[in-house]
C-alpha positions in Angstrom: 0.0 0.0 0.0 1.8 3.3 -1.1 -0.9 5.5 0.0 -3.4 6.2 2.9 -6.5 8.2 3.7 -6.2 10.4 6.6 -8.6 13.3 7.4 -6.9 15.6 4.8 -7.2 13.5 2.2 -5.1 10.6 0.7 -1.4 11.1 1.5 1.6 8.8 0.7 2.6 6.3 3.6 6.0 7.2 3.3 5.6 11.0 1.9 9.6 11.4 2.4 10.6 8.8 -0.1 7.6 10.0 -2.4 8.9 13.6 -2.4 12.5 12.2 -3.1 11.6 9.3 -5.4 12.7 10.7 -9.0 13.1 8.2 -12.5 15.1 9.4 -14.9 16.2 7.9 -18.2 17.6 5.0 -17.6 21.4 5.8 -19.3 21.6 8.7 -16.4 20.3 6.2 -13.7 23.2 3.6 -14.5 25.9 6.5 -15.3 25.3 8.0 -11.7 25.2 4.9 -9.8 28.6 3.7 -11.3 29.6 7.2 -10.5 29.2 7.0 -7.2 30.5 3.6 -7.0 33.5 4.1 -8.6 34.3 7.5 -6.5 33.5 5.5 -3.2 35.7 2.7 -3.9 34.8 1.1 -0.5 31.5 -0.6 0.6 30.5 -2.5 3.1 29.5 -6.1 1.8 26.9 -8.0 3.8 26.6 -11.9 3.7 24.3 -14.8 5.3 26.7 -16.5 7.5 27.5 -20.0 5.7 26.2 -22.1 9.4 23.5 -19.6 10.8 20.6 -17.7 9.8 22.2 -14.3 10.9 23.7 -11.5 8.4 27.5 -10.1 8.7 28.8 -7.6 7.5 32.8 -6.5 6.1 34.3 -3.4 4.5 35.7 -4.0 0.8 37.3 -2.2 -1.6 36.4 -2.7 -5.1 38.5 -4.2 -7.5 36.5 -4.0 -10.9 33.6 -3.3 -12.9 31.8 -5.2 -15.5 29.0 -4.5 -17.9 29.0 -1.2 -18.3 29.7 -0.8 -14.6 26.9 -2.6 -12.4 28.5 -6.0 -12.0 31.5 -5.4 -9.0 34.3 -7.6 -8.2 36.0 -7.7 -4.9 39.7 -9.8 -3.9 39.5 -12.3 -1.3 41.0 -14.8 0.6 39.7 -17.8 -1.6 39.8 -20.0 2.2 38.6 -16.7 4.1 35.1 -16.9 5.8 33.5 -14.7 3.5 34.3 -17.2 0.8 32.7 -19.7 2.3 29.4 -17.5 3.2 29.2 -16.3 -0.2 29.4 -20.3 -1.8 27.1 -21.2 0.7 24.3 -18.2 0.0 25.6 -16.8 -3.2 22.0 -15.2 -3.8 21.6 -13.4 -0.4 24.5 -10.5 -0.8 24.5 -6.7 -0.7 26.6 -4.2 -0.9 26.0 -0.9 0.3 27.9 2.8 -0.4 28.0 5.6 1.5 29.3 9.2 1.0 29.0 10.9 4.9 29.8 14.0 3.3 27.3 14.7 0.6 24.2 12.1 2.3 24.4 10.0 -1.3 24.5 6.1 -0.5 24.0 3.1 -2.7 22.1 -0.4 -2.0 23.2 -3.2 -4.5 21.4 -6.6 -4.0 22.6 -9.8 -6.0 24.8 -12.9 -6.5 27.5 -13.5 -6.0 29.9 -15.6 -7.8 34.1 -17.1 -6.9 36.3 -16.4 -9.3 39.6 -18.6 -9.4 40.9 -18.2 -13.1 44.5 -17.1 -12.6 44.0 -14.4 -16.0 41.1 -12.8 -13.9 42.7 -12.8 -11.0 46.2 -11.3 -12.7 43.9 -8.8 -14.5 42.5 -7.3 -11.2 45.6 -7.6 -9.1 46.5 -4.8 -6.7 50.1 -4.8 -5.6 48.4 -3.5 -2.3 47.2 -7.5 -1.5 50.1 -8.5 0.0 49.6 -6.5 2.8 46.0 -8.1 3.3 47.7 -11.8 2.9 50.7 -11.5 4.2 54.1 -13.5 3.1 54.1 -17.0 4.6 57.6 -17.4 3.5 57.5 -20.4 1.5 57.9 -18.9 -2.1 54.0 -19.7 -3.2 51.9 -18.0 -0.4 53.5 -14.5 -0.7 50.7 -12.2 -2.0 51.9 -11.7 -5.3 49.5 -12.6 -8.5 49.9 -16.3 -8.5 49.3 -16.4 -4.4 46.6 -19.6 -4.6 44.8 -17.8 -1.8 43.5 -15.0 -4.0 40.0 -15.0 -5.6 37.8 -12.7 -7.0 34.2 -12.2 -5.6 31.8 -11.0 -8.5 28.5 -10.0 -7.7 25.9 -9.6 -10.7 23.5 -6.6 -9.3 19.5 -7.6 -9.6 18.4 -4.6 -7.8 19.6 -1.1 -6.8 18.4 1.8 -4.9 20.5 5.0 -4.0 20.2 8.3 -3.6 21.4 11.3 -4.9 22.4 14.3 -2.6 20.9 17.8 -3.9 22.4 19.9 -1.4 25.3 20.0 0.5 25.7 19.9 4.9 24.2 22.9 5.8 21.3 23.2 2.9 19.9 19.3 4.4 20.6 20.8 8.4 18.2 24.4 6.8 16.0 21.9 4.8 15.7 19.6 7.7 14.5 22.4 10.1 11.8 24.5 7.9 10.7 21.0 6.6 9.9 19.9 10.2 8.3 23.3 11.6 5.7 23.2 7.9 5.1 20.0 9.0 6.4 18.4 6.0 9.3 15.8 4.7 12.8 17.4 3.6 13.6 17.0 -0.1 17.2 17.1 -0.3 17.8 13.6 -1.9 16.9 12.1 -5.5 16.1 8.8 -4.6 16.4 6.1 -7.7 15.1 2.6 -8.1 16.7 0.2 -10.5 15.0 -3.0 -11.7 16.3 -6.1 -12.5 14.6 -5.9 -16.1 16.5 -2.4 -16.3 19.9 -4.2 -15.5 19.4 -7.1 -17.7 18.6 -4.3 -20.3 22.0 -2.5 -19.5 23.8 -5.7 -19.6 22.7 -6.5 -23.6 24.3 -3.6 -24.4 27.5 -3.2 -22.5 29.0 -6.5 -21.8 
């Protein structure tokens, strides 16, 4: 139910995300949130746990992008716990953005996939793994590209939402305030809504 009847009428049940809601073409939709992705860099990626029903979540830094930008890989520890979360629910992942400056954050649902093909791993190496692995000092488990601990996480989006900041710290605080005293929602964010049929469409044209 997306709207209500109240004595005033029928209003939205959630009249802050209808103010904010916005749905542009869908070329700028994809463009921004890769954007914003790509000037983050780091999210925070959340996973069922592989024995429990509970959710976890870990900070990651992206390594790549794929079709046209909304399919993310990530390194890991190919024996790591997150590994074994993601083979165990591959279809219960997020990751999530956010820019505390600005308000904008980013919601990406999917699933995920483990990547062990040395090419893909060499093409998305970052000399700055070793310091995540470490150097076990037997020649093989050092860090470097052909380290058999490293993997690539890729997770194919099926769903995004994020917003869009449209003013900067002090317009939200003013906006905030004057909203509250009219009685009304602030409308400092454009919030965006991508479908999966609006990925899939994205996908048939850049992959």
């Amino acid at each position: 139910m997306s709207t209500i009847n109240t004595s005033t009428g029928t209003q939205p049940i959630d009249p802050y995300k209808a103010k904010n809601l916005e749905d542009p073409p869908l070329a700028q939709k994809i463009e921004d949130l890769v954007d914003f992705i790509s000037e983050s860099k780091f999210g925070m990626l959340t996973t069922r746990l592989s024995g429990s029903e509970y959710l976890t979540s870990r900070c990651m830094a992206l390594a790549g992008k794929e079709n046209g930008g909304i399919d993310l890989l990530f390194h890991t520890n190919l024996f790591s716990s997150k590994t074994l979360d993601l083979t165990t629910h591959p279809s219960e992942v997020n990751i999530s953005f956010l820019d505390q400056v600005s308000g904008s954050w980013a919601s990406i649902s999917g699933t995920a996939s483990i990547i062990a093909d040395r090419a893909t791993i060499e093409k998305y190496y970052s000399p700055t793994l070793p310091a995540w692995l470490g150097d076990l000092g037997d020649g093989v488990h050092d860090g470097g590209p052909s380290d058999p601990r490293i993997g690539v996480i890729r997770l194919e989006a099926k769903v995004a939402t994020y917003a869009v900041a449209r003013r900067g710290i002090f317009g939200r605080a003013v906006e905030t305030v004057t909203s509250a005293v009219r009685g009304d929602v602030p409308g400092f964010n454009s919030i965006r809504e991508v479908s999966g049929g609006e990925l899939e469409e994205w996908r048939r044209t850049h992959s």
